[in-house]
VEXNU-765645 format. One line per 3 residues: for each residue y, x, z of C-alpha. Coordinates in Angstrom, 2 decimals, always signed. Each point is the difference from the previous one (the first is absolute). Example, Ala and Ser with C-alpha at 12.3 -4.5 7.8 and 13.67 -1.06 7.14 Angstrom:
-4.50 +12.30 +7.80; +3.44 +1.37 -0.66
//
This chain:
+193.03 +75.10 +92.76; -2.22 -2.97 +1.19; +1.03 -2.72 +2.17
-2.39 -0.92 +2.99; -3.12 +1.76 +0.90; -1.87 +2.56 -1.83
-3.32 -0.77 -1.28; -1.25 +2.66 +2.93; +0.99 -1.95 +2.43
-1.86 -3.65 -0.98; -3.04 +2.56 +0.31; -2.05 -1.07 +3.27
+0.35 +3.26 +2.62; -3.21 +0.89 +1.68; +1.27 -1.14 +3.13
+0.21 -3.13 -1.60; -3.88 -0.07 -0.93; -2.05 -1.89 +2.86
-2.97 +1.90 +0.57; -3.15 -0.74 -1.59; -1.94 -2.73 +2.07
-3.83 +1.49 +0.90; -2.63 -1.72 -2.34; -2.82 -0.25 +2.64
-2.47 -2.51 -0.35; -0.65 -2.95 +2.77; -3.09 +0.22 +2.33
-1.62 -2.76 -2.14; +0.87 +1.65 -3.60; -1.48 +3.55 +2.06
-2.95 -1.87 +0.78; -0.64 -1.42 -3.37; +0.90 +2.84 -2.00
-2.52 +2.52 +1.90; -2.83 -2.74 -0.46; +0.42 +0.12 -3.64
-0.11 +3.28 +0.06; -3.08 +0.17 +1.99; -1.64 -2.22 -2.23
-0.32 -2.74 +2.64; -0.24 -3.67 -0.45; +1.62 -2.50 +2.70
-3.37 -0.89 +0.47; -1.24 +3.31 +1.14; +2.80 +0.83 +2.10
-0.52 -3.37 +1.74; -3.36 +0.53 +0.39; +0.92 +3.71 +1.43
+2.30 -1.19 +2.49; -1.20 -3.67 +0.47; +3.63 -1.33 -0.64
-0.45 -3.18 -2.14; +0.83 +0.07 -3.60; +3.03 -2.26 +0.31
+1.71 +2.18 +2.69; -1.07 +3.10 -2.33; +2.08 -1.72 -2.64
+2.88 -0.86 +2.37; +0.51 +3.36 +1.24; +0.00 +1.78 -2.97
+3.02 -2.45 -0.68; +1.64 +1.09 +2.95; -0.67 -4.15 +1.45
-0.99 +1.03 +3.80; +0.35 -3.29 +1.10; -3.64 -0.84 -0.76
-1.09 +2.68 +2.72; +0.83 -1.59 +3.31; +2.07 +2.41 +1.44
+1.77 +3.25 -0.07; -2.70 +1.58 +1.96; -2.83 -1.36 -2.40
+2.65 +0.89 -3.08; -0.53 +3.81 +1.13; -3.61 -0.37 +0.48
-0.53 -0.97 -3.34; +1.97 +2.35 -1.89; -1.59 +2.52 +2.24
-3.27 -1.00 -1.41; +0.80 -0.67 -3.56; +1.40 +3.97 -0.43
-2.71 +1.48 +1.20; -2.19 -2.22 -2.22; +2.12 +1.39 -2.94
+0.55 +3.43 +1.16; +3.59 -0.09 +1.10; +1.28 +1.45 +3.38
+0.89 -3.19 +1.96; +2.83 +1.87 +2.32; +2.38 -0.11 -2.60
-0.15 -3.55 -1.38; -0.46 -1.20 +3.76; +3.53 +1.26 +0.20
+1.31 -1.42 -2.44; -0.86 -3.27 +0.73; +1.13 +0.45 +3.42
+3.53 +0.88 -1.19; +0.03 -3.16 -2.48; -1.51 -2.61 +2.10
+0.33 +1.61 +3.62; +2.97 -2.54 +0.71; -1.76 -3.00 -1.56
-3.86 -0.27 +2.03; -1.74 -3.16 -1.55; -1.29 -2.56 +2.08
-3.26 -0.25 +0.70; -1.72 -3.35 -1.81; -1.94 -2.89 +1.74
-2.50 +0.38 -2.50; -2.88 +1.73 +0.13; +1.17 +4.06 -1.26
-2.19 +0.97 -2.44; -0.91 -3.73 -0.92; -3.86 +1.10 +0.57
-2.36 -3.15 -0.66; -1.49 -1.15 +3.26; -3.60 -0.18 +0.14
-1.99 -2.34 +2.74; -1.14 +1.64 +2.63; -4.16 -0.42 +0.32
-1.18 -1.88 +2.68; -1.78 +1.55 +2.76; -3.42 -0.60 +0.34
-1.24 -0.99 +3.72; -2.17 +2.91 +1.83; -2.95 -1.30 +0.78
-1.09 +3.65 +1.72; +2.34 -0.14 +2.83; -0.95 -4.00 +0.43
-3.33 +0.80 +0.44; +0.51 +3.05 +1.97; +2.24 -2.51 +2.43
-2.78 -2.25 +0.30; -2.56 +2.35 +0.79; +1.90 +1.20 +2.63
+1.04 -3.63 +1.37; -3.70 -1.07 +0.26; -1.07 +3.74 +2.02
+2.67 -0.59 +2.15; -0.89 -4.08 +0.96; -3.76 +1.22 +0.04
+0.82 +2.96 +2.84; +2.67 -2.48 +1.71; -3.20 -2.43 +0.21
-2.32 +2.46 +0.96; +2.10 +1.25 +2.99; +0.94 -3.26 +1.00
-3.94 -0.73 +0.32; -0.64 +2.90 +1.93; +2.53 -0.09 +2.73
-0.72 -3.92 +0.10; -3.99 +0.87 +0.62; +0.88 +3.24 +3.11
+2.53 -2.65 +1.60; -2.89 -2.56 +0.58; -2.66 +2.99 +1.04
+2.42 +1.12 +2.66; +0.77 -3.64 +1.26; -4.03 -0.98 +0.45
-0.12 +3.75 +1.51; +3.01 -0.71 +2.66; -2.05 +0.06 +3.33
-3.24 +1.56 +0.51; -2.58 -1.19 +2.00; -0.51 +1.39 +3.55
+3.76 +1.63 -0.16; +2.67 -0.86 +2.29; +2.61 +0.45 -2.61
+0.00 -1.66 -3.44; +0.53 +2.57 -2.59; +2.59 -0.41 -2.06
+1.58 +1.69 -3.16; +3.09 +0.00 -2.03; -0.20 +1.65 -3.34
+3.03 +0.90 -1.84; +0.66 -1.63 -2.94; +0.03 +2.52 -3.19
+2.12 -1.17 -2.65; -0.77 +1.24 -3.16; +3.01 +2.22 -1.51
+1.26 -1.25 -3.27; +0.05 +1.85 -3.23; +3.05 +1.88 -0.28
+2.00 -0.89 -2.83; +0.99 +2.50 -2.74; +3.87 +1.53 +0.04
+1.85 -0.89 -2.96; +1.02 +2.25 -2.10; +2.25 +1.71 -0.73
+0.18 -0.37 -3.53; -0.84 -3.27 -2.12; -1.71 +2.05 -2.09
-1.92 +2.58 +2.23; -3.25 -2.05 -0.24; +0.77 -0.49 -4.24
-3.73 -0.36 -1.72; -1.19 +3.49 -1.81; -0.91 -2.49 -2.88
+3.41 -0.89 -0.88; +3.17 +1.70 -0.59; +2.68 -0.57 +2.93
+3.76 +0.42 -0.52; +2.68 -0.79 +3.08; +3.69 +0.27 -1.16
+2.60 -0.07 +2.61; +3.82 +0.32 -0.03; +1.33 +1.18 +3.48
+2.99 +2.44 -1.05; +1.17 -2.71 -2.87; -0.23 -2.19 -2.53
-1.70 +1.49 -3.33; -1.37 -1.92 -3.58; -4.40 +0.23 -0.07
-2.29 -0.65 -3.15; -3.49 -0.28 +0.92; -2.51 -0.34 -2.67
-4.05 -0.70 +0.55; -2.54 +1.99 -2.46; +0.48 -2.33 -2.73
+3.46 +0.71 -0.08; +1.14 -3.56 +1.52; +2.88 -0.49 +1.96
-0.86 +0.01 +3.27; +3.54 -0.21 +1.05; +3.80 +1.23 -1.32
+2.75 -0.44 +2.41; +2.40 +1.02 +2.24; -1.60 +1.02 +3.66
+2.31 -0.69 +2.44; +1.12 +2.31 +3.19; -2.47 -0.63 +3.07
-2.61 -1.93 -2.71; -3.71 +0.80 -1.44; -2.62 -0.46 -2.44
-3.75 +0.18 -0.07; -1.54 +0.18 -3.13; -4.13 +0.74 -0.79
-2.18 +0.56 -3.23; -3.57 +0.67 -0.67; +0.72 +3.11 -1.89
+3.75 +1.48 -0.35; +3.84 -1.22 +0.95; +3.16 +1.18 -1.89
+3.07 +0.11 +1.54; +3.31 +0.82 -0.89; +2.66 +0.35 +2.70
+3.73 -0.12 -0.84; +1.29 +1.95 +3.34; -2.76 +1.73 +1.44
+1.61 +1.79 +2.31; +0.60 -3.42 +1.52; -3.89 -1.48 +0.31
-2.95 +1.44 +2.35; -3.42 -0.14 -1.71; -3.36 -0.85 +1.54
-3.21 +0.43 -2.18; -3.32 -0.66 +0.72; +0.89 +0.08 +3.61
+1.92 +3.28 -0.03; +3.78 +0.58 +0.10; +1.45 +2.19 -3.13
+1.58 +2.05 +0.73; +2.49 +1.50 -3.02; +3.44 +0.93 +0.34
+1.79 -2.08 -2.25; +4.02 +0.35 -0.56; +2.24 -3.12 +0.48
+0.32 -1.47 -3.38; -2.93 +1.47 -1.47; -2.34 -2.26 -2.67
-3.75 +0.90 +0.77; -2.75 -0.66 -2.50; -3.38 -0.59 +2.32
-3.77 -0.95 -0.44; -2.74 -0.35 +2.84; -3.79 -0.59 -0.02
-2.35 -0.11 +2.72; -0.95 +2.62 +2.47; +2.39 +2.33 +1.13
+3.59 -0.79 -1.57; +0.98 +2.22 -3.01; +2.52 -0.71 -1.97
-0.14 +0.30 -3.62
//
């Protein structure tokens, strides 16, 4: 007979056995391991999605901070699964559940640190200043030349006031004609309605909220990369093509080449878009 327990009863019950934790991999660990097995670089996928290598690098080490936001957090790992072949529904929520609580401040800095790029100056229109003064110099030439002529009937009628032989002097009074100015053109409706069929026209306003824009000329500079603001717009132009990317576009109303777009976009939703001139397509 043994003193104290049994050797059975130092054995651990299964009640005792915590359950086995679930070995699922993080949205950035996803996201890398289904590039490497597409055969991706970071390279490609940033040049896929146009998410800059760093941030590429920073997600996949689940480091969200460098994306300037929660809402730009899920627009990027939107992108970057479909880039890689991965449904994006699932890892979407998944990071809301681990970082739903905990939104990250968006940066003063710039959010994709694009390089800025000077603007070109404009050169002056000599068209419409020579058009203007064509049009000031017939207008001072038939102000003259009616000036002359009602001077010259005035006189005539003066020397002509009282005829010989007639008890009453005959007299006139002409009414003055004044010549009706030029009606002036109604403004338009649109800052773009009149845009030049040369060039490539692109309006982007933000009237139902606030939403991030890339736009992007035909050499692929940065045009701009920012947040649009509720209530604000931007006008950008090119000689051939404009890419844009929009971070909400359910939020921003699109004018191109002086016609509204108009696409249903869903709160939220990243578009991709390119314009030339003509009609607007997007590519």
């Amino acid at each position: 007979m043994s003193i104290g327990n049994s050797p059975e009863d130092d054995r651990p019950s299964e009640d005792r056995i915590p359950p086995a934790i679930e070995d699922r991999p993080t949205v950035g660990r996803a996201l890398q391991q289904a590039r490497i097995a597409a055969g991706l670089t970071v390279d490609e996928v940033s040049q896929t999605t146009r998410v800059r290598v760093p941030i590429v690098h920073a997600i996949e080490q689940d480091d969200f901070s460098r994306c300037g936001g929660d809402v730009y957090a899920r627009g990027h790992i939107g992108m970057l699964a479909r880039a890689v072949g991965l449904d994006p529904a699932p890892l979407l929520a998944q990071y809301g559940a681990e970082h739903g609580a905990q939104p990250t401040p968006t940066p003063a800095t710039p959010l994709f640190e694009a390089e800025r790029i000077r603007s070109e100056p404009r050169r002056p229109n000599w068209t419409a200043a020579m058009v203007a003064a064509i049009v000031a110099v017939v207008a001072f030439v038939g102000y003259t030349a009616f000036s002359g002529s009602g001077g010259g009937s005035g006189k005539q009628q003066a020397a002509e006031g009282a005829t010989p032989g007639s008890g009453k002097p005959t007299t006139s009074s002409p009414t003055p004609t004044t010549k009706p100015s030029d009606p002036k053109p109604a403004p338009s409706d649109s800052a773009i309605a009149a845009a030049p069929r040369d060039k490539v026209t692109v309006k982007i306003s933000a009237p139902d909220g606030r939403s991030w824009i890339s736009a992007k000329d035909h050499n692929g500079r940065v045009m701009y990369d920012g947040v649009l603001e509720q209530g604000k717009s931007k006008t950008f132009q090119d000689s051939k093509k404009i890419d844009l990317v929009l971070g909400d576009a359910g939020a921003i109303r699109l004018f191109v080449n002086g016609k509204q777009i108009k696409d249903e976009f869903q709160p939220g939703q990243v578009a991709r878009l390119s314009y030339t001139k003509g009609d607007p397509e997007a590519g």
